[in-house]
C-alpha positions in Angstrom: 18.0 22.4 -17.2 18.0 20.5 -14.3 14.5 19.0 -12.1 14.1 19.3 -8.6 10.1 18.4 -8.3 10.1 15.5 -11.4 11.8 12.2 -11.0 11.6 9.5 -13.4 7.7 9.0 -13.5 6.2 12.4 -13.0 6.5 14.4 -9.6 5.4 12.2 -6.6 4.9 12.3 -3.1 2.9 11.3 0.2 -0.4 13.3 -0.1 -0.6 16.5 1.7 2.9 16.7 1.9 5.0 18.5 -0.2 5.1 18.4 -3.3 2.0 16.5 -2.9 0.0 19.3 -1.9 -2.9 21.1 -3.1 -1.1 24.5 -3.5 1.9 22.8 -5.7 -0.7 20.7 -8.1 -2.5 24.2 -8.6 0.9 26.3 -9.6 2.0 22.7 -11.7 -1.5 23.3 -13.6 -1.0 26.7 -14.5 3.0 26.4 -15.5 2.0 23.3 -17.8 -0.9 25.7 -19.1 1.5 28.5 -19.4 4.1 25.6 -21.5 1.4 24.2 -23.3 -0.3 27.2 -24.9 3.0 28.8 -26.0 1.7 28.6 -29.8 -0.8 31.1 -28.5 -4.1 29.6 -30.5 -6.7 30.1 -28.3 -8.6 26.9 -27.6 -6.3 24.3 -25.8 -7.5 21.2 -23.9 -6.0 18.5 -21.4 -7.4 15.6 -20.2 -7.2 14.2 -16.4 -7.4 10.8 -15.2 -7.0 9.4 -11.9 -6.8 6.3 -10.0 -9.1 5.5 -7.1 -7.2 7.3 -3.7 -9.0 9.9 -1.7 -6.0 12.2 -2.5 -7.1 12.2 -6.3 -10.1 14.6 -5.5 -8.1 17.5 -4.1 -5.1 16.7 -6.9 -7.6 16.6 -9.8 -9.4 19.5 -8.1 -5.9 21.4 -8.1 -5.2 20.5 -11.1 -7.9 21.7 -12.9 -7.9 25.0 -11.3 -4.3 25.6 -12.2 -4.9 24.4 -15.9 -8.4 27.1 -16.6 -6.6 29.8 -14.8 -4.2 29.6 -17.9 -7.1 29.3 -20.4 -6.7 25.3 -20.9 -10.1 23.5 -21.2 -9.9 20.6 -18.8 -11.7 16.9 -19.8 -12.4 15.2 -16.3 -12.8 11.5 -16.9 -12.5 9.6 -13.6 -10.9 6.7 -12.5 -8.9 4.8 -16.0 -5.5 3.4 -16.3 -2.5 5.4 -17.1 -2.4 4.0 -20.6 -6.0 4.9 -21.3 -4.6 8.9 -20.5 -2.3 8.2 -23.2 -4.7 6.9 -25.6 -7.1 9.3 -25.0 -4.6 12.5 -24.9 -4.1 11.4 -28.8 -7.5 10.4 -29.4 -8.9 13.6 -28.3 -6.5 15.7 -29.9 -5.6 17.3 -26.5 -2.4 19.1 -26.0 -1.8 17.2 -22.9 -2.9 14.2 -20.9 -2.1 14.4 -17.1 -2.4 11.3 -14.6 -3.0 11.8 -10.9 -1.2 8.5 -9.7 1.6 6.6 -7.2 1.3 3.6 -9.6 1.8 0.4 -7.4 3.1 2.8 -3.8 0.5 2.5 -1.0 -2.7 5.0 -1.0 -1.2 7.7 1.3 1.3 8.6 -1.8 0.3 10.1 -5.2 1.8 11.2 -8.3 1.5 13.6 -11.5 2.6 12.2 -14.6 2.6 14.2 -18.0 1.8 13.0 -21.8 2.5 15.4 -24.4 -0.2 15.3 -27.6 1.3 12.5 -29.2 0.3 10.3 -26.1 4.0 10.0 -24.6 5.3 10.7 -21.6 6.8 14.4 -21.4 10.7 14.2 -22.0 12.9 15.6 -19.3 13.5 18.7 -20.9 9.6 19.4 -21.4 9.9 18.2 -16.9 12.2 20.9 -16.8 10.7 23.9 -18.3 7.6 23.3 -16.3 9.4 23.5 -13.2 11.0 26.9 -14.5 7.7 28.1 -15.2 6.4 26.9 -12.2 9.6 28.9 -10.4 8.5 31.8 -11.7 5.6 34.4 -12.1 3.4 32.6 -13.9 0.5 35.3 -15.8 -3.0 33.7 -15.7 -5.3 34.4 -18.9 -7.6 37.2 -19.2 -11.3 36.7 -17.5 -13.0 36.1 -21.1 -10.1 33.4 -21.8 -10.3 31.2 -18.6 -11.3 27.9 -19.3 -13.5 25.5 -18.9 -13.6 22.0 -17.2 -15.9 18.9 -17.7 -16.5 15.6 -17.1 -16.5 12.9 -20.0 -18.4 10.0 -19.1 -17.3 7.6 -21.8 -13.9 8.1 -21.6 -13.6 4.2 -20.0 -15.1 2.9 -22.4 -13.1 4.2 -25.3 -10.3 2.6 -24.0 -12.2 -0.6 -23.4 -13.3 -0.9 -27.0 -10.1 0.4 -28.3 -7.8 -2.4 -25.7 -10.4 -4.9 -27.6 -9.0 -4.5 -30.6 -5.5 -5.5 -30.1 -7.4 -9.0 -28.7 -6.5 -11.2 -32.5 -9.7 -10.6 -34.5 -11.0 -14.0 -35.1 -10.3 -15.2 -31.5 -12.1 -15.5 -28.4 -11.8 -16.2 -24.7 -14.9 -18.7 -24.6 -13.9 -21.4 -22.2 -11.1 -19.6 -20.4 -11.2 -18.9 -17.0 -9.5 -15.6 -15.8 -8.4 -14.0 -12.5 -7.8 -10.6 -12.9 -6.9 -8.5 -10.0 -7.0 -4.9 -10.2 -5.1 -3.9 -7.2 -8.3 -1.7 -5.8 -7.2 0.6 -8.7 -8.0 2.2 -11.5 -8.7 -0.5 -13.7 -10.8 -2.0 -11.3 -13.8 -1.3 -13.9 -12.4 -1.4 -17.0 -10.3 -5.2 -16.9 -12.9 -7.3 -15.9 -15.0 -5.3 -18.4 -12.6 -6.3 -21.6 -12.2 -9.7 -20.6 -15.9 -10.5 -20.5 -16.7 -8.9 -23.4 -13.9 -11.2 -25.4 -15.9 -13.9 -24.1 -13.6 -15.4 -20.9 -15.3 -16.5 -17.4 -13.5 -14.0 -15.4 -13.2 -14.3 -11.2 -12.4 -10.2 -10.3 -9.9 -9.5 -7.4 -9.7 -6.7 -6.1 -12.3 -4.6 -7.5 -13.8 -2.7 -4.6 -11.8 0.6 -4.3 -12.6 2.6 -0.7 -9.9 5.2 -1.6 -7.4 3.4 0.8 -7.0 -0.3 -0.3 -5.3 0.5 -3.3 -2.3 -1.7 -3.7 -3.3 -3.4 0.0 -2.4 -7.4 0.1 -3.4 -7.2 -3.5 -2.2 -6.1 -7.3 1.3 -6.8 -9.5 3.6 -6.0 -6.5 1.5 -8.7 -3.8 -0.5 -11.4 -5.9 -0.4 -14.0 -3.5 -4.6 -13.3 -3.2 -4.8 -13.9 -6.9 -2.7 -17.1 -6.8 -5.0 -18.4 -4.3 -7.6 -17.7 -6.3 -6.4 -19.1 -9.5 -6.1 -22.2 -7.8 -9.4 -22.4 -6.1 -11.6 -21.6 -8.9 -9.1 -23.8 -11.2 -8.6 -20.8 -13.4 -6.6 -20.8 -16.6 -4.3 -17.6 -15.8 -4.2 -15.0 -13.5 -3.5 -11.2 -14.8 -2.1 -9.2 -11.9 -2.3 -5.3 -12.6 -0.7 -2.5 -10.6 -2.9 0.7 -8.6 -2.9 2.7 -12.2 -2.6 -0.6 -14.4 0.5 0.4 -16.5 2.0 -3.5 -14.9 1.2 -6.4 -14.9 2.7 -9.9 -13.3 1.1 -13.4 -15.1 -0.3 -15.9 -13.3 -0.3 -19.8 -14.4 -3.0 -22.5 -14.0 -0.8 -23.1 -10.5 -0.8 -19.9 -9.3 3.5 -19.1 -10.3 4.3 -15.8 -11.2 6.2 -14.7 -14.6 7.5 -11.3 -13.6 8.4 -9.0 -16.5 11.4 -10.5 -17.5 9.6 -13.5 -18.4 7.0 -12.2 -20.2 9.1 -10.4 -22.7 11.2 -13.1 -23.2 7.9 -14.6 -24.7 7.0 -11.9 -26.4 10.2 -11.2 -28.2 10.4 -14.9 -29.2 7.3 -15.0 -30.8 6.9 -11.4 -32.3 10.4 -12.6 -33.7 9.2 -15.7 -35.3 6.5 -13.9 -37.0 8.6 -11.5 -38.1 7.1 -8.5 -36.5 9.8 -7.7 -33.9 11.5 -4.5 -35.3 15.5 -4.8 -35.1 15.2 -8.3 -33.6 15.9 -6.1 -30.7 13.8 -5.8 -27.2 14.6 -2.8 -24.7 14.7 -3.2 -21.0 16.6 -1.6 -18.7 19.3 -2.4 -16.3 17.4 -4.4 -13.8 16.6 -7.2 -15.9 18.1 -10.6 -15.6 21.0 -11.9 -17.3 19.2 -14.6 -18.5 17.0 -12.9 -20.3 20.1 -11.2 -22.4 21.2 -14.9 -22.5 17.9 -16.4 -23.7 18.0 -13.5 -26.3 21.3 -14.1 -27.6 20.3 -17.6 -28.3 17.7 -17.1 -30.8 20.2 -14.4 -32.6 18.0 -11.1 -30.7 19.2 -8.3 -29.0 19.0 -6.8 -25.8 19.5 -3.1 -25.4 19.5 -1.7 -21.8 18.4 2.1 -20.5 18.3 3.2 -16.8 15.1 2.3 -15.3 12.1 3.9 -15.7 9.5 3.1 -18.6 10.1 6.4 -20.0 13.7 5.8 -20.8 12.7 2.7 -22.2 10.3 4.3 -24.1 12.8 7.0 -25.3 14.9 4.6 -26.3 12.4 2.3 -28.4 11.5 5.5 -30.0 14.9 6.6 -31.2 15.8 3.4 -32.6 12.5 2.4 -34.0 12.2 -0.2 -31.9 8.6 -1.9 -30.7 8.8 -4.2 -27.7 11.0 -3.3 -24.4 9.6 -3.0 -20.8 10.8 -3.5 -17.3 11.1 -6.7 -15.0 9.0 -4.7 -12.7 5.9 -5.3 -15.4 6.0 -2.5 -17.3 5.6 -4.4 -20.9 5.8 -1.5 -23.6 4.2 -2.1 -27.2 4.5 0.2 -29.3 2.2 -1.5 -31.7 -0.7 -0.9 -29.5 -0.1 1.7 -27.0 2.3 5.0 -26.1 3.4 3.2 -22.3 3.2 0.8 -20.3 -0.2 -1.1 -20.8 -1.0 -4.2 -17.7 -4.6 -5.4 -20.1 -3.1 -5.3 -23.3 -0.1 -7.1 -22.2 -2.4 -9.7 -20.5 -4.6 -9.9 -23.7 -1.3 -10.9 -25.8 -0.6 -13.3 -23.5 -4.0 -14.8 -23.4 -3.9 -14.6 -27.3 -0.4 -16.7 -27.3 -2.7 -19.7 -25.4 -5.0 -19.2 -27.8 -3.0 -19.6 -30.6 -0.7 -22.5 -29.8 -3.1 -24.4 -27.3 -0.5 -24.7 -24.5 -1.8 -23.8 -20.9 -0.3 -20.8 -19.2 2.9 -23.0 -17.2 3.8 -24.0 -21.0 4.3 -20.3 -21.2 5.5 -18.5 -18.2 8.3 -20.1 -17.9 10.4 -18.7 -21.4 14.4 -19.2 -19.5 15.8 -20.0 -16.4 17.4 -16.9 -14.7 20.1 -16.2 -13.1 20.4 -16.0 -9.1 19.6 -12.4 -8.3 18.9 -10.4 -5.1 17.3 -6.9 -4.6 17.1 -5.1 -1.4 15.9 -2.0 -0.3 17.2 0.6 2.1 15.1 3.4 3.1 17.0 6.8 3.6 16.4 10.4 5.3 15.2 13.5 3.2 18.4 15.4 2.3 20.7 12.0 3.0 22.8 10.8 0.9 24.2 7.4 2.4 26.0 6.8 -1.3 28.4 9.4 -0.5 29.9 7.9 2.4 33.5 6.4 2.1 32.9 3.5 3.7 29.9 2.3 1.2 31.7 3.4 -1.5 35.0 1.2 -0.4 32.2 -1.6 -0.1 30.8 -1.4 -3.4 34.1 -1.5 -5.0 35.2 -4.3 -3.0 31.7 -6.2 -4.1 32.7 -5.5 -7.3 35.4 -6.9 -7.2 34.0 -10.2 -6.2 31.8 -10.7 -8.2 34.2 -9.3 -11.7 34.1 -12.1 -14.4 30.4 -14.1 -12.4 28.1 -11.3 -12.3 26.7 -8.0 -12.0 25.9 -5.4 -9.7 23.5 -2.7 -9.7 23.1 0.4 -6.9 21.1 3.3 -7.5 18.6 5.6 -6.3 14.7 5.3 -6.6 12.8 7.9 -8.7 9.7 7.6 -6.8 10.9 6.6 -3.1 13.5 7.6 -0.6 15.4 3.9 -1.1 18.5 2.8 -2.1 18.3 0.2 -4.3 20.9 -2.5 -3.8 20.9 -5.8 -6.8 23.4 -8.4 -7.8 23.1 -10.8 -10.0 25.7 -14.2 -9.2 25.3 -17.7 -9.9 27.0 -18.8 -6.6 24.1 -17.6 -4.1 26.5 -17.5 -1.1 28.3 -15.0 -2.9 25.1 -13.5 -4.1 24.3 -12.6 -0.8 27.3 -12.0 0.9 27.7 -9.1 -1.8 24.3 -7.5 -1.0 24.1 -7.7 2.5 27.8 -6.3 3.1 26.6 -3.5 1.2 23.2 -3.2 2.5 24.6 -3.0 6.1 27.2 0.2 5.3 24.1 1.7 3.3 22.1 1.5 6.6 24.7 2.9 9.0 25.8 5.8 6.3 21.7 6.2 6.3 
């Protein structure tokens, strides 16, 4: 079956605008009502969380009137981070989690993501037979079956006790100064809240949500504010998390970033020396640098690459029993601990690597040097499709060309956007950009 309304993280869109509209969420309730109670038992419950834009009401609202119309109980519980929908999904016992996010896109978008009762993301075929559902006549349950719908209050701090946990038992933040910035989203409560309670000083960014500053000058994907921060409070570390917290960028006592890359790259090293990194093996998708693959290899690990999107990673980590793999975009995925990506926990296992060896956070952030690479971005028409063209494709083969034997290069569509994404990877820079920008430019007039 193919998807029309699902791309590679749930179905997404600019609010009010299809198929971000109230009418669509409603029908997408019912048809994953309709999927979900298939077995025909009669009591079946979902839970919802959101993150903090003004859209969220109407979607949630949607949502939940789609979802008792079918006979699913619905479990409200507010603003939490995508992971926490995944921990609580299982938790709970639901059949399904659902979280009404855009992830790290500006406030005027939002997004529907799925997790099946095992606290995963729904596969593509799952997507699929939603949308058929959803195409069809979908047949609401009888009056004395329709269900019900209410709010659980504690459902933050579940997941607060529960993220505590993976913290190493006999250690503590006392003396550790942390910036955390929560992108104005939904972890604006729930962050701060862990890190105190494991005993660090913690300086909050971005932790005043108006239902239109999430992501704004602030979060993974913009953490200049929390590197200014860091530096002016002389923190330790900064933890920079995404609008629905499933990223996270790491800050040193200097204010540099260690994108995602990075941050496995530690990870794998040490889980690997402690003997906990299942098939010496880390997953990461295609965007990640070559020197990660190369700082791998060295230390006799693997790298094994999937198309990008968490999920795939995900899939992939699952099917070969694999327990660390992420993207360079933040998304750090551990098994060990949680069912996707997971910005807190991630920073706690950082935090817990300076605890453990004593080294500041610049010891740490820094695992390999990478390779010269450049991403841009080319925004495209509903219904376009510049790729097509004969005069990009000639360009892309002719870049490939180039750079056969010194690099690598990388053109695909987003999942969640109307860009073409355009990266090479070259350790000649003039080259390096040469490559992208010849491309870039036929992308644009094709667009």
């Amino acid at each position: 079956m193919t998807r029309k309304l699902f791309g590679t993280d749930g179905v997404r869109g600019q609010a009010n605008s299809f198929p971000m509209t109230a009418e669509i969420a409603l029908r997408l309730g019912a048809a994953a009502g309709r999927f979900f109670r298939r077995d025909g038992q009669k009591q079946h419950r979902v839970v919802i969380g959101k993150d903090t834009r003004l859209s969220g009401y109407m979607l949630e609202n949607a949502l939940t009137a789609g979802l008792t119309s079918t006979g699913m109980n619905v479990l409200l519980l507010g603003p939490v981070p995508t992971p926490a929908v995944g921990f609580l999904t299982r938790s709970m016992r639901a059949d399904v989690g659902i979280m009404i996010s855009a992830s790290h896109n500006p406030h005027q978008d939002n997004g529907i993501k799925f997790f099946g009762p095992d606290g995963f993301k729904l596969s593509d075929e799952a997507e699929a037979e939603i949308e058929a559902i959803l195409e069809g006549e979908i047949q609401p349950a009888q009056p004395q079956n329709i269900g019900r719908a209410r709010r659980i209050d504690d459902g933050r701090g579940r997941y607060v006790e529960y993220a505590k946990t993976t913290f190493p038992g006999r250690k503590r933040l006392t003396g550790i100064k942390v910036v955390v910035d929560c992108a104005n989203g939904a972890a604006y409560r729930a962050a701060p809240d862990v890190l105190w309670e494991l005993g660090a000083e913690v300086i909050p960014v971005g932790v005043s949500p108006n239902g239109y500053n999430i992501n704004d000058g602030c979060g993974s994907t913009n953490t200049r504010a929390a590197a200014e921060t860091v530096v002016a409070h002389g923190a330790d570390m900064g933890i920079c998390l995404d609008g629905d917290a499933d990223r996270v960028m790491i800050l040193d006592e200097r204010g540099q970033v260690a994108d995602g890359d990075q941050i496995m790259g530690l990870f794998a090293a040490r889980w690997a020396a402690e003997g906990r990194l299942r098939g010496d093996t880390l997953v990461a998708t295609v965007m990640s640098n070559l020197g990660l693959e190369r700082f791998l290899t060295g230390r006799g690990l693997r790298l094994e690459r999937t198309a990008v999107g968490d999920r795939y990673v995900v899939e992939r980590m699952r099917g070969g029993g694999f327990n660390l793999g992420g993207e360079q975009s933040g998304h750090i995925v551990m098994t060990d601990y949680a069912t996707t990506g997971d910005g807190l926990i991630a920073g706690l296992q950082f935090l817990a690597a300076m605890a453990e060896t004593g080294e500041p956070a610049s010891a740490l952030v820094r695992q390999f040097d990478p390779v010269p690479q450049l991403l841009k971005n080319v925004r495209y028409a509903a219904g376009a499709d510049p790729l097509a063209a004969t005069r990009v494709q000639s360009r892309i083969a002719e870049a490939e060309a180039q750079l056969s034997g010194c690099g690598r290069l990388l053109i695909r569509k987003s999942g969640t956007e109307p860009l073409i994404r355009v990266m090479a990877e070259c350790e000649d820079a003039a080259l390096l950009a040469e490559v992208v920008n010849g491309i870039v430019a036929e992308v644009e007039r094709a667009a």
